[in-house]
C-alpha positions in Angstrom: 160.3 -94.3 -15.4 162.0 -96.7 -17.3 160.2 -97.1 -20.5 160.2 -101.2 -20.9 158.8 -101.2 -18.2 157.0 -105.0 -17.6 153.7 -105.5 -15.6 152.3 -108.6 -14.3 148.4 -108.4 -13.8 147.5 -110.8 -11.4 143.8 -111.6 -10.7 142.1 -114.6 -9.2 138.1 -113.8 -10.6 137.2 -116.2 -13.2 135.7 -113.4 -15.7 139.0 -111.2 -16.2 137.6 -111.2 -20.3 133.9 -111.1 -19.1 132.1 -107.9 -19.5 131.5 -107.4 -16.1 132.8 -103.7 -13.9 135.6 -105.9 -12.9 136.6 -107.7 -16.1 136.2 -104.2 -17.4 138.9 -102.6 -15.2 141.3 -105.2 -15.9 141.3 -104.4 -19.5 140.9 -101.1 -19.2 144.3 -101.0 -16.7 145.8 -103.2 -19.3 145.4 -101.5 -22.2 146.2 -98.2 -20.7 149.7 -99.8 -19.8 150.5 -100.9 -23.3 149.1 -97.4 -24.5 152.0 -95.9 -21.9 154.7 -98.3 -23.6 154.8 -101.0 -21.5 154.7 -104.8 -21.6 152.3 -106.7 -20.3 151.4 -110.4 -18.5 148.4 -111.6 -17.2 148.5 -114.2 -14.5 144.9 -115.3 -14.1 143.1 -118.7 -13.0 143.0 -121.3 -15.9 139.3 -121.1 -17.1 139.4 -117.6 -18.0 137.1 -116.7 -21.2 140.0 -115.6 -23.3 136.9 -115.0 -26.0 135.9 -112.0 -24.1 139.1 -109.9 -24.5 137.7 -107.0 -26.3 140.7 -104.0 -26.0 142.1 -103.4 -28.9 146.1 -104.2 -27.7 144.6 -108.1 -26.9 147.5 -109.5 -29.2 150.5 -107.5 -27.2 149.1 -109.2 -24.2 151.1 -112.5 -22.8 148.9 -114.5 -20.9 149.8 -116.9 -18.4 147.4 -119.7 -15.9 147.2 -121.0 -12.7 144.5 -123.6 -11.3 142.3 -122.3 -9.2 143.1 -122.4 -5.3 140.4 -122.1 -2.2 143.6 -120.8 -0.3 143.9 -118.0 -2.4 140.3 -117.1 -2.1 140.1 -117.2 1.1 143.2 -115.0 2.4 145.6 -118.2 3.6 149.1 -116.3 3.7 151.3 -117.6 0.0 153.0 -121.0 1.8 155.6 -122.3 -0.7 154.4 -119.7 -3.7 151.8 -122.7 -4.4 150.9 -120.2 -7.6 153.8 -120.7 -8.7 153.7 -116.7 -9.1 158.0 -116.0 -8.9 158.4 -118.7 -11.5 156.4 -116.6 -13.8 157.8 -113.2 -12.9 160.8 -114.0 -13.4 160.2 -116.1 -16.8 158.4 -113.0 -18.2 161.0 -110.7 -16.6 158.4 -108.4 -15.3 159.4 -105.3 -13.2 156.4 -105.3 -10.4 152.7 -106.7 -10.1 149.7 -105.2 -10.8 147.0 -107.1 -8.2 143.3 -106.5 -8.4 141.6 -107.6 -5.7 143.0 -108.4 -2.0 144.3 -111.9 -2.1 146.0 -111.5 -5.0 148.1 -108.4 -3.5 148.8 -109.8 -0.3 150.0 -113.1 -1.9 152.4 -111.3 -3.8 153.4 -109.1 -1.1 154.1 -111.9 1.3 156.3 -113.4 -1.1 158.3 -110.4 -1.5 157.5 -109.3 -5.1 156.8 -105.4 -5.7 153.0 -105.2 -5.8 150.6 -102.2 -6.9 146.9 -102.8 -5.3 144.0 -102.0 -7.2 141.4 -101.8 -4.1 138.4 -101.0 -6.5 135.9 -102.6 -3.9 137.5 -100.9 -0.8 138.3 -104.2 0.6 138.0 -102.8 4.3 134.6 -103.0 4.9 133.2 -104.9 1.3 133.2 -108.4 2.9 130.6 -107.1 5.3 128.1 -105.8 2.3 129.1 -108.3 -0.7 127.3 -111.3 0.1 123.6 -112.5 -1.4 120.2 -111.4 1.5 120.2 -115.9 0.9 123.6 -117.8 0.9 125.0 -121.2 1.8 125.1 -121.1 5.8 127.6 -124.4 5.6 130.4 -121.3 4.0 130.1 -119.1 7.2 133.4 -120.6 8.8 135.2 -119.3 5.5 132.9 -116.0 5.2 134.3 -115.5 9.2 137.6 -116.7 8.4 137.7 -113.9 5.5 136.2 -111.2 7.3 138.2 -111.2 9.8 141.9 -111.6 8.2 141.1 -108.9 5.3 141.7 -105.9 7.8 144.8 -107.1 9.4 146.1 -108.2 6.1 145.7 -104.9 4.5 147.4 -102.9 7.7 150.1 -105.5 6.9 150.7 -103.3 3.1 149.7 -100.0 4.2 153.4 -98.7 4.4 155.2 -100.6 1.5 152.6 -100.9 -1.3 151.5 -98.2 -3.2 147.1 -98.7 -3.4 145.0 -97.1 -6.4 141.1 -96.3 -5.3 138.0 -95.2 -7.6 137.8 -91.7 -5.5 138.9 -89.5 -3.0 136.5 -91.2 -0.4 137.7 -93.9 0.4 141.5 -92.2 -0.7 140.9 -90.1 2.4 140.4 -93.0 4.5 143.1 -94.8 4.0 145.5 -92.1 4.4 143.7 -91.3 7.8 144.8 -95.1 8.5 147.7 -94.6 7.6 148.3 -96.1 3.9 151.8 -94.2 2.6 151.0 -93.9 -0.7 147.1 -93.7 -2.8 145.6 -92.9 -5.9 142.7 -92.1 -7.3 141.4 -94.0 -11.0 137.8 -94.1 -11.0 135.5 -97.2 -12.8 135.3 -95.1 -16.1 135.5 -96.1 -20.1 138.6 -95.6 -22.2 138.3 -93.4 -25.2 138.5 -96.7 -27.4 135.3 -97.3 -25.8 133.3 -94.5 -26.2 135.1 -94.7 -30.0 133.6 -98.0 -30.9 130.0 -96.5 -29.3 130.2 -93.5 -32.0 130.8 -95.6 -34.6 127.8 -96.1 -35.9 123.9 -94.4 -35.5 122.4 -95.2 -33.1 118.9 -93.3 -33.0 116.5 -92.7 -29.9 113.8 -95.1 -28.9 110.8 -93.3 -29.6 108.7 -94.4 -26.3 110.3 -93.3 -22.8 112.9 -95.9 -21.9 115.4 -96.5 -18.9 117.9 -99.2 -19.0 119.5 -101.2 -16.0 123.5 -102.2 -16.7 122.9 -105.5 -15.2 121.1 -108.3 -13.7 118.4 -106.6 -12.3 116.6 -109.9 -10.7 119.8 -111.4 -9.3 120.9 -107.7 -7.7 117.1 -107.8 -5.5 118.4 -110.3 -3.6 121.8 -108.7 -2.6 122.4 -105.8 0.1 125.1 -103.8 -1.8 123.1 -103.7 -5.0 119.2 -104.3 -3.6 116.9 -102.5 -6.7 113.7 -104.3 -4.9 110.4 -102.3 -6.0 111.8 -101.1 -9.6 110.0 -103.5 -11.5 106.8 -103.0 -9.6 107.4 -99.3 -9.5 107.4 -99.3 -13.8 104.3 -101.1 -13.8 102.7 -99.2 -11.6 103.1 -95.7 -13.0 103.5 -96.2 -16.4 107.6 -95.1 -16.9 107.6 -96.4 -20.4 110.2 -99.1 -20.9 112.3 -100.7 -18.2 115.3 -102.7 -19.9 117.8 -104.6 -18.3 120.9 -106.4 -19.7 120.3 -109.8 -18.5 119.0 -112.9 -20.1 117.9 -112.8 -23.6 118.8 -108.9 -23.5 122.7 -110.0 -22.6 125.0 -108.7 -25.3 129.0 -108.2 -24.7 130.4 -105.2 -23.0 130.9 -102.7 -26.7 127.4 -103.3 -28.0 126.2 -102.1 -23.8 127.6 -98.5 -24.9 126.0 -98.8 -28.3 122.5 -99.7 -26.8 122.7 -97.4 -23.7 122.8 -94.9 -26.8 119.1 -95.6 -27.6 117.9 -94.8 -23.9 116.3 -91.8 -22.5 118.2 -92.8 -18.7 120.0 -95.4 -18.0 119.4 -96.8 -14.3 121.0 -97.0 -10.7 119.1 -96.7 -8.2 119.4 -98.9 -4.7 118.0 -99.3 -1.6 119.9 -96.7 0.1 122.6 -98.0 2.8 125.8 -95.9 4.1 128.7 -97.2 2.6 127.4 -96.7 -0.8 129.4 -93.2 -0.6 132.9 -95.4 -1.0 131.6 -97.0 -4.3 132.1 -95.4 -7.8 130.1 -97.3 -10.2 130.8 -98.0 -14.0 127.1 -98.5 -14.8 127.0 -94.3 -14.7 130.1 -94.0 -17.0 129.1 -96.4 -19.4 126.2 -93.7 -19.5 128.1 -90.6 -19.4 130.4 -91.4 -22.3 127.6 -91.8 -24.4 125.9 -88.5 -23.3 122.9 -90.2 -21.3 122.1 -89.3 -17.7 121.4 -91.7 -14.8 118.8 -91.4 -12.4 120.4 -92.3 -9.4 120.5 -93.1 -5.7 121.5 -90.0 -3.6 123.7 -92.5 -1.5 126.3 -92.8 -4.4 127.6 -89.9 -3.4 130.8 -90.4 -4.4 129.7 -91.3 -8.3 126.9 -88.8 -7.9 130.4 -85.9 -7.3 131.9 -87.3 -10.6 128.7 -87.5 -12.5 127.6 -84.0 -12.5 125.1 -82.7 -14.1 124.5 -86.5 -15.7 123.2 -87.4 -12.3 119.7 -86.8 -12.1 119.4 -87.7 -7.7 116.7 -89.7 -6.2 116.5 -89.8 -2.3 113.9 -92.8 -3.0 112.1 -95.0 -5.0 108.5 -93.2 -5.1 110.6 -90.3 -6.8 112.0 -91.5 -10.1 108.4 -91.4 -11.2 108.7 -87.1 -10.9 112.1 -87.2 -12.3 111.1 -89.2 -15.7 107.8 -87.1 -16.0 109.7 -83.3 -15.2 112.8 -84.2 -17.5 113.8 -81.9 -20.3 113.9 -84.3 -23.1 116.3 -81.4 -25.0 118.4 -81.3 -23.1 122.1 -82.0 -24.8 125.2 -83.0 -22.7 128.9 -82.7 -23.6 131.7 -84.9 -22.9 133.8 -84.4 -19.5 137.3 -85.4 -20.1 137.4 -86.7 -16.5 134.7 -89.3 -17.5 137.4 -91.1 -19.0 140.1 -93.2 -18.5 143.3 -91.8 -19.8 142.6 -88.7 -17.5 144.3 -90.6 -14.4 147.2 -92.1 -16.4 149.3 -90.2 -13.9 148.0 -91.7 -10.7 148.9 -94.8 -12.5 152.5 -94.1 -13.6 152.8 -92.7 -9.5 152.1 -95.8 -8.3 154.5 -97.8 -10.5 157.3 -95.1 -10.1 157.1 -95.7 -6.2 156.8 -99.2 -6.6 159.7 -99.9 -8.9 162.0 -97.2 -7.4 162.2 -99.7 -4.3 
């Protein structure tokens, strides 16, 4: 692989520096490219947070803006490059693109620019499952409109562009449809991160305490994410503390590892629903790096496989009380080297091989 190489990072979500699973695989994809020598762009819409870019290569990284476009978001095939994506390419002299989510790949792949995909949602059935239980009906047109292009649009790259998955789940079913090339790079920390979460003390609470990685009132409402009962469940039997990272708790993504430190558990259970087994979720790693286990839904399957022996498996709700009460508060965990990210640095450098050998 040539070793200047240049990558473009393209991503149309508004928090690519926001602390969120998503904003958190950007950077971690980024700095792991500057970590292997390379250059990197980002290409992202024009009210980013650039305040939020926490890796520690931030000032290697050129970044470059487009205004956001509903055509984008909603699949419309790239008439007239109206991102004016080749115009930045070929200023920055980049080698291929590096696309994190759907439209952003197939935009660059209909305008003939070597793409790797990042499908970290598993874009083939997430439409279905990523909307709100409530929603704006007058968006349904769109919503159809969306649904319905994303699994023709994806067939369209299945035997030209290289795709990187968080596990062998949903690796195993794109290659049954056919996909030529996949990889797998779970949602997992980079060393830096579990670094700055070490570097200081960071001592136990000294009641029982469990913490949610999220918005644990907004994520009731959702189907994908639907933790409906918890709060009631923590009142009713007495779990100790229940602490989520939302409102007054918010802090940025670092100072999450530092304060998951302090729990006894961290959180993630949801209402169980089938295709939770394609979905590897950073919540747990955020967790595991830190050496705290997460009691979890047994539907995660496929984060349940990675966790190990950090996954303490609930098959419901009424059972987390049993869990929290039988726990061996002794119990000491050591670091598995495939909990973080520089373990899949090859799947990486595979991708971009067969992408820039074209």
């Amino acid at each position: 692989m040539n070793v200047s190489l240049k990558v473009l990072v393209l991503t149309k979500i508004l928090h690519f520096y926001y602390g969120s699973a998503f904003g958190c695989r950007l950077q971690r994809a980024v700095q792991n490219d500057l970590d292997m020598g390379f250059e990197c762009t980002v290409y992202v819409w024009s009210d980013a947070e650039t305040d939020e870019f926490w890796i520690p290569g931030a000032d290697e990284v050129s970044v470059a803006y487009f205004k956001r476009n509903r055509r984008l978001a909603y699949l419309f095939p790239a008439l007239n490059d109206f991102l004016g994506l080749k115009r930045v390419f070929k200023g920055f002299k980049c080698d291929l693109v590096h696309a994190h989510n759907l439209e952003c790949a197939f935009y660059a792949f209909e305008i003939g620019l070597p793409v790797v995909f990042d499908d970290w949602e598993f874009h083939w059935i997430y439409y279905k499952f990523a909307r709100e239980v409530s929603f704006n009906r007058l968006s349904l047109p769109l919503r159809w409109y969306r649904n319905t292009a994303a699994k023709p649009i994806l067939r369209s790259m299945f035997e030209t562009v290289p795709f990187i998955v968080t596990n062998s789940a949903v690796a195993e079913e794109y290659e049954r449809m056919g996909v030529e090339s996949v990889g797998v790079v779970p949602n997992v920390p980079l060393q830096f991160e579990r670094d700055y979460a070490f570097a200081v003390d960071v001592p136990k609470r000294e009641k029982i305490s469990s913490c949610y990685v999220g918005k644990l009132t907004r994520d009731s409402q959702t189907i994908m994410r639907n933790t409906s009962g918890l709060a009631e469940l923590w009142k009713k039997h007495d779990l100790g503390d229940l602490y989520a990272f939302e409102g007054q708790n918010y802090c940025n993504h670092l100072d999450v590892l530092r304060s998951i430190r302090s729990f006894h558990f961290n959180l993630l259970y949801w209402k169980p629903i089938e295709v939770h087994k394609y979905y590897l979720q950073n919540k747990a790693f955020l967790a595991s790096a830190v050496g705290v286990p997460t009691i979890i839904t047994s539907s995660l399957s496929s984060t349940i496989n990675l966790l190990g022996e950090y996954a303490l498996v609930v098959g419901k709700l009424e059972e987390i009380p049993n869990i929290i009460k039988d726990y061996d508060y002794s119990k000491k965990y050591s670091l598995r080297e495939d909990h973080l990210w520089e373990f899949y640095e090859s799947a990486i450098k595979k991708a971009y091989n067969k992408v820039n050998a074209k």
